[in-house]
C-alpha positions as CSV (number, residue, x, y, z in Angstrom):
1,X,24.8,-38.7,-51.9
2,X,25.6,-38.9,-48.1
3,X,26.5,-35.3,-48.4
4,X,22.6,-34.9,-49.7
5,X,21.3,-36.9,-47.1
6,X,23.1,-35.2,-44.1
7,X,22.4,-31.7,-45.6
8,X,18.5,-33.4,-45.7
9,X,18.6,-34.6,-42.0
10,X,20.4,-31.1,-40.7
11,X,17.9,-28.9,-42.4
12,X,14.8,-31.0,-41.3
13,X,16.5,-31.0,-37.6
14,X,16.6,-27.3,-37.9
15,X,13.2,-26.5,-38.7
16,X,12.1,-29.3,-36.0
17,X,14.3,-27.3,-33.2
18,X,13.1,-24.1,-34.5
19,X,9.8,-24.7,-34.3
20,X,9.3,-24.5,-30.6
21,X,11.0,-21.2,-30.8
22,X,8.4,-20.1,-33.3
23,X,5.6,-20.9,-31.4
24,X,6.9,-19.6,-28.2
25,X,5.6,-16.3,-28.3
26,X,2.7,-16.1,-26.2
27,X,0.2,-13.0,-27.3
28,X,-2.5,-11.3,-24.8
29,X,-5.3,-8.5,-25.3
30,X,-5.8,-6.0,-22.4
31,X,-9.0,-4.1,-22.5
32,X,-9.1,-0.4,-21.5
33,X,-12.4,1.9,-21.6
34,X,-9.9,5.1,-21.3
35,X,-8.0,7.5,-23.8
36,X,-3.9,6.9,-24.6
37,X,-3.2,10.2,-23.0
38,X,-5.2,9.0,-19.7
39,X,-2.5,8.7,-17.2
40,X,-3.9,4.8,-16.2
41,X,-3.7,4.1,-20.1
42,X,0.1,5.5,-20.3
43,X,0.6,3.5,-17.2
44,X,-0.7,0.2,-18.7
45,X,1.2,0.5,-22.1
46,X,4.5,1.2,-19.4
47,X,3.7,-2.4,-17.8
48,X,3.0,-3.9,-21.2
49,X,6.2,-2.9,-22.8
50,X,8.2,-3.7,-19.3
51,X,6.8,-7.3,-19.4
52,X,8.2,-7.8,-23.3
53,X,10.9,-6.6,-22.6
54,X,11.7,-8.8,-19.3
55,X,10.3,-12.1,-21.1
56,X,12.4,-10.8,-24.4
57,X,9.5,-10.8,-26.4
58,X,8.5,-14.0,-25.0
59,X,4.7,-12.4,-23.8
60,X,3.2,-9.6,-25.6
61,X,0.8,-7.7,-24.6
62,X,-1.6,-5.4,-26.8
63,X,-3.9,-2.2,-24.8
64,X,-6.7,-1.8,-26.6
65,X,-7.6,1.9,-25.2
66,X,-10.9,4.2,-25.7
67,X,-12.9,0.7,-25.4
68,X,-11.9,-0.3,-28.5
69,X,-12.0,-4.0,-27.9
70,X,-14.9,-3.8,-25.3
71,X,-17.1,-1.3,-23.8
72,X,-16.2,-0.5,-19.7
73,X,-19.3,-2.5,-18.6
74,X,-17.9,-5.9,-20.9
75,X,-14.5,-5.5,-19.8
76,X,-14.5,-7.5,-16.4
77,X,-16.7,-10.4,-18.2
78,X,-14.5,-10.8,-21.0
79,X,-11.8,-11.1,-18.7
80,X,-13.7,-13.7,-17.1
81,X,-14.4,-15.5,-20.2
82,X,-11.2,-15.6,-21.7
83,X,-12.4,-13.0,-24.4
84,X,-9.7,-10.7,-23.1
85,X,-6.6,-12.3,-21.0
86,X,-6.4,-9.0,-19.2
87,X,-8.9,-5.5,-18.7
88,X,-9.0,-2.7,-16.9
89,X,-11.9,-2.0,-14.7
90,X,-12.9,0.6,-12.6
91,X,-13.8,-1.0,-9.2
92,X,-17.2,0.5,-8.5
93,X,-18.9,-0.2,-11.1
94,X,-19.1,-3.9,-10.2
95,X,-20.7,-2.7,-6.3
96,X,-24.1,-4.2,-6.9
97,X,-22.6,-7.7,-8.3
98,X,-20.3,-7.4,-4.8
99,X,-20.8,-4.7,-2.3
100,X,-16.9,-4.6,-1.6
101,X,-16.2,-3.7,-4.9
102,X,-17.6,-0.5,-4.2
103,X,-15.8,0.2,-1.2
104,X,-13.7,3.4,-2.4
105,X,-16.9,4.9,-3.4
106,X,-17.9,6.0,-0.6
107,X,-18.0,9.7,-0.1
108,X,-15.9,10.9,2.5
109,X,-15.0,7.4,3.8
110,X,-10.9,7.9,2.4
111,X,-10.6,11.7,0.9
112,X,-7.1,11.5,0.6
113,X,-4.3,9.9,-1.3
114,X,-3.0,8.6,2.3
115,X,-6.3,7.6,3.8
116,X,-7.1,5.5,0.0
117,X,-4.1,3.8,-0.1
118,X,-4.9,2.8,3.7
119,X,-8.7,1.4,2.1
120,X,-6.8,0.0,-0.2
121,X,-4.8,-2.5,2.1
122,X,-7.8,-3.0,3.8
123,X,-9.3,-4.0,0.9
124,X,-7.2,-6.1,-1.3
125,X,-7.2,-9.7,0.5
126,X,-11.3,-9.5,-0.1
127,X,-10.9,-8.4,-3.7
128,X,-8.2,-11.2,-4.5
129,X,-10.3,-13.5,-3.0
130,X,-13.4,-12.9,-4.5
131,X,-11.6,-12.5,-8.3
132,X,-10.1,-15.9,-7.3
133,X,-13.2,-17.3,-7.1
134,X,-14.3,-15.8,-10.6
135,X,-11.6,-17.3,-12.1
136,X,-9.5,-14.0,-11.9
137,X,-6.4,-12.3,-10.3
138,X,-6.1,-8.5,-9.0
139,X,-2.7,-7.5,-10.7
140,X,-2.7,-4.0,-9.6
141,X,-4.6,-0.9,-8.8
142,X,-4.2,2.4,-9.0
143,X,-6.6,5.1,-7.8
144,X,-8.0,8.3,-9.6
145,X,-7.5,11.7,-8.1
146,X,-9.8,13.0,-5.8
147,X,-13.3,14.0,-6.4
148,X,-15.2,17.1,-7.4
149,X,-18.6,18.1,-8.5
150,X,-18.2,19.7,-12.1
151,X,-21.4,22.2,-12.9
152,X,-22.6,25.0,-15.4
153,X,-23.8,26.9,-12.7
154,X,-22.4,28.3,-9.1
155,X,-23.8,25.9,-6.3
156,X,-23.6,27.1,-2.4
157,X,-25.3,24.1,-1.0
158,X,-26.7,20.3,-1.9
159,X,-29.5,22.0,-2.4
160,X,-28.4,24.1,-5.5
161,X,-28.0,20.2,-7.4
162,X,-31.9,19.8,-7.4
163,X,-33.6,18.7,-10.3
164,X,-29.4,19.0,-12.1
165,X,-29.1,16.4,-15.1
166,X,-25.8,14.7,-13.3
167,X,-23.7,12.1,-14.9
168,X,-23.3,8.8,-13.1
169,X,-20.8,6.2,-13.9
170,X,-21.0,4.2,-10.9
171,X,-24.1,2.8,-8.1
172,X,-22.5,5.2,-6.1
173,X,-22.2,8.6,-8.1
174,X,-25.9,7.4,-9.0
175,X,-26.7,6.9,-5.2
176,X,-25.2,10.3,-4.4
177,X,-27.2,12.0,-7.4
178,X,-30.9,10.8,-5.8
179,X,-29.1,12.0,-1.9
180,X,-29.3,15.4,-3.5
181,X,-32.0,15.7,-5.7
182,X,-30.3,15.7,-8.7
183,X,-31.2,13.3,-11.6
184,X,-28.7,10.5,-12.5
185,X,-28.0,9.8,-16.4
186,X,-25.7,6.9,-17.0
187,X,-23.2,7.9,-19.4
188,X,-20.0,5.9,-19.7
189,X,-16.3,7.5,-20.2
190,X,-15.8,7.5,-23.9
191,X,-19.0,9.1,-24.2
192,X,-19.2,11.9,-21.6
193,X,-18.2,15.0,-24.1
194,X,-20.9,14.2,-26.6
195,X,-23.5,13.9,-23.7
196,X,-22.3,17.3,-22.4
197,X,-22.7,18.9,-26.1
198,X,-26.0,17.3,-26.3
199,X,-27.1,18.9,-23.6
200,X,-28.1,15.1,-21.4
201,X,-25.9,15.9,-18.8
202,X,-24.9,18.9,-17.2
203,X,-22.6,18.1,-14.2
204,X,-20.9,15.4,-12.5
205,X,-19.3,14.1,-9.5
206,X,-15.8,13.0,-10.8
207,X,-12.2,13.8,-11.5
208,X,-9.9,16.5,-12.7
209,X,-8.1,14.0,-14.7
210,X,-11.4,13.2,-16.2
211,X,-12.8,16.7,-16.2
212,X,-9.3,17.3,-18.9
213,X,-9.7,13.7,-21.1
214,X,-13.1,14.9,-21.6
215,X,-12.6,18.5,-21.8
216,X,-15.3,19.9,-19.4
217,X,-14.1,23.1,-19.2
218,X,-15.7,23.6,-22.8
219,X,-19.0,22.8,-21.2
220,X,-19.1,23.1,-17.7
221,X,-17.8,26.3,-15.6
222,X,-17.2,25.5,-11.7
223,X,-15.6,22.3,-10.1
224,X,-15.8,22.4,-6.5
225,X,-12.8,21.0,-5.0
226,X,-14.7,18.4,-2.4
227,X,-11.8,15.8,-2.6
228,X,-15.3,13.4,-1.5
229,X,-13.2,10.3,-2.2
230,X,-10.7,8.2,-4.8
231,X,-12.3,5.4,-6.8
232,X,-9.5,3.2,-8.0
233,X,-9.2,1.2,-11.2
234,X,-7.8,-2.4,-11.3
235,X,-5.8,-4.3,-14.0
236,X,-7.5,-8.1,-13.8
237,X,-6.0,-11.1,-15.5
238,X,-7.5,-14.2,-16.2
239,X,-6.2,-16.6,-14.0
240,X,-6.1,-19.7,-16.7
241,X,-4.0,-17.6,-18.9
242,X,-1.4,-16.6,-15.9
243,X,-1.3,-20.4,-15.1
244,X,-0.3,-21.4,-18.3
245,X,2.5,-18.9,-18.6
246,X,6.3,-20.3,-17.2
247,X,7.2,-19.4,-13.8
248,X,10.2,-17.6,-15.1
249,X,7.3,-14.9,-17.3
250,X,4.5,-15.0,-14.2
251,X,7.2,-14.0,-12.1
252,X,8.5,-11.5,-15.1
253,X,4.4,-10.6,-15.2
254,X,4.0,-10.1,-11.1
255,X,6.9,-7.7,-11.1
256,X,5.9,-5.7,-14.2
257,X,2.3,-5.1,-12.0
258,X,4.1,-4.5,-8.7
259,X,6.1,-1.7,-10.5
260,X,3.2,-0.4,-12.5
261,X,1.1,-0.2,-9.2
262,X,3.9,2.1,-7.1
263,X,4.5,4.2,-10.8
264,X,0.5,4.7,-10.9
265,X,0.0,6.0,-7.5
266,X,3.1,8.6,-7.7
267,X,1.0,9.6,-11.5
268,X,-2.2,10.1,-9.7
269,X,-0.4,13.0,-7.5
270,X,0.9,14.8,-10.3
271,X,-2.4,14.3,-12.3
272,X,-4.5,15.0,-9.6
273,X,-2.1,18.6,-9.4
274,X,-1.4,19.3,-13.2
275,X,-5.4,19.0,-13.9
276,X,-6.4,21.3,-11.3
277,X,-3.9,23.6,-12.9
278,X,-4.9,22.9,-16.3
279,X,-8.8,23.7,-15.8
280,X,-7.8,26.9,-14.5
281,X,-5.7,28.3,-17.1
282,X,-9.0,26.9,-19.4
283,X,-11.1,29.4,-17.5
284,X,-12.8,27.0,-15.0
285,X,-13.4,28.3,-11.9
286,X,-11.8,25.8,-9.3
287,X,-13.4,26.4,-6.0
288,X,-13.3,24.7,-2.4
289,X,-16.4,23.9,-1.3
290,X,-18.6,26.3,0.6
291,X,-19.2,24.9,4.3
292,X,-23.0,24.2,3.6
293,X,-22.1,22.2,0.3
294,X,-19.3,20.3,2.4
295,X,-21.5,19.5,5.6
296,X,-24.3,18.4,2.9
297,X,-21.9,15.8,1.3
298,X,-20.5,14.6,4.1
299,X,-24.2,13.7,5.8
300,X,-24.3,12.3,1.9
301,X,-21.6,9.7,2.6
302,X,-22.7,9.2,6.6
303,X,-25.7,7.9,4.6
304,X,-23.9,6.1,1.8
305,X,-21.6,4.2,4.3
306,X,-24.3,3.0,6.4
307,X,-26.6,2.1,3.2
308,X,-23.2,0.0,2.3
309,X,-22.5,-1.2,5.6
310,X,-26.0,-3.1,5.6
311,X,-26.2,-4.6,2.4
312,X,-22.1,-5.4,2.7
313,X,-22.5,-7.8,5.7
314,X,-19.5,-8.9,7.8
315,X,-17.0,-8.8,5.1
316,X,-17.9,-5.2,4.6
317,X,-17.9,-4.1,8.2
318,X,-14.4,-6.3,8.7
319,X,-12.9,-4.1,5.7
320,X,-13.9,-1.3,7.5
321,X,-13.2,-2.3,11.0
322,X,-9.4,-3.1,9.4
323,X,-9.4,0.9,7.3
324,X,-10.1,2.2,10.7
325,X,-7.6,0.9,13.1
């Protein structure tokens, strides 16, 4: 009967220890509006399976790619809300919630991997803060290659884009779209090929990387080399969920995203390269810009930046002030 009773008491204290253990496993959601074989998406599904591994399955994280879980425009509200403990967002397309979101929009302003990461020091104290204050942290941020204009036909000038059906994704690709003449159509990532087939776009301002996900070499036959400028995406957390996390996985978290941010940039490089490489050998011509069409674009961003500079106030002309020292 003791025997019974010990056995009894020994079995219940093991299901009492054990039941911490069982519920220690803390699961999050991050929300991605790109494809797996995007270089941010392979990035992100690096840092999520870096950050299991440090906590030892303590924190799991699931990407939910292609906007699976939420479209690109939902993404930074659902992190917000706690619909989503972490997202993916692509920096300018918040600009008109908060000029300085848009700040690596600007045409021309940083054209080169050195001169964005540069924008991006200068930048990153006001985007903390401002995500602080909407109840969110900046993990890490990575930016896209540089920028080209994608078109069916053969453009010499600014001119040439007149009356052209041009994607926009951002206020700023919309912005540069009415500069030129050219009439902006909002179309978001994970639906640019079927707006290409359907004839509701037929050139855009963005990406090699982009210009392969989306296979625009099917549909579109120059991209004009203009390097205008590199948006940057951002990996947000909400801040409520990092708080409740140990200091032992934040600090496992923190590293994962330090890591993931220096891994992204080096990706960018070789993306940026391999895609120019790949739209040639798919019979795209890849072209530098003719001097007219690069003197036109850059009295595009002279515009843009002092357009941005008035409605961006102090903050924006101190992130400026600070990119250009």
């Amino acid at each position: 009967m003791k025997r019974r009773i010990f056995t009894a008491v020994a079995l219940a204290a093991s299901i009492t220890l054990g039941a911490p253990l069982a519920q220690a496993q803390t699961k999050w959601d991050l929300a991605s509006a790109y494809p797996t074989t995007n270089f941010h998406t392979e990035n992100i599904a690096q840092f999520a399976k870096e950050v299991d591994t440090a906590t030892n399955g303590k924190l799991k994280i699931t990407v939910h790619a292609n906007a699976a879980l939420f479209k690109a425009p939902e993404i930074k509200r659902a992190v917000q809300g706690a619909q989503a403990q972490l997202g993916e967002i692509l920096l300018v397309n918040y600009q008109n919630e908060w000029q300085l979101y848009g700040a690596d929009g600007i045409p021309f302003l940083a054209d080169s991997y050195e001169a964005s990461m540069k924008l991006y020091q200068a930048q990153k104290p006001f985007l903390e803060k401002k995500l602080g204050e909407q109840g969110m942290m900046l993990l890490y941020s990575v930016a896209w290659p540089t920028q080209g204009i994608f078109t069916k036909k053969p453009i010499n000038s600014a001119a040439d884009l007149k009356g052209i059906k041009w994607r926009a994704y951002s206020p700023a690709t919309a912005r540069i779209a009415e500069l030129v003449g050219a009439q902006p159509v909002t179309v978001q990532a994970a639906e640019f090929s079927q707006a290409l087939a359907t004839g509701v776009v037929e050139s855009t301002m963005t990406s090699g990387a982009t210009g392969v996900d989306s296979k625009l070499y099917e549909h579109l036959k120059y991209y004009y080399d203009t390097q205008a400028w590199l948006p940057k995406n951002a990996v947000i957390m909400n801040k409520k969920a990092f708080d409740a996390l140990d200091k032992p996985t934040q600090e496992a978290v923190l590293k994962a995203a330090a890591a993931a941010e220096t891994r992204g940039w080096a990706a960018s490089r070789k993306v940026n390269d391999d895609t120019i490489a790949k739209l040639k050998s798919e019979g795209m011509q890849v072209l530098p810009p003719s001097a007219q069409l690069k003197s036109d674009m850059t009295k595009v961003g002279e515009t843009m930046l002092k357009e941005w500079l008035d409605k961006a106030g102090p903050d924006g002309k101190a992130l400026v002030d600070a990119y250009r020292k």
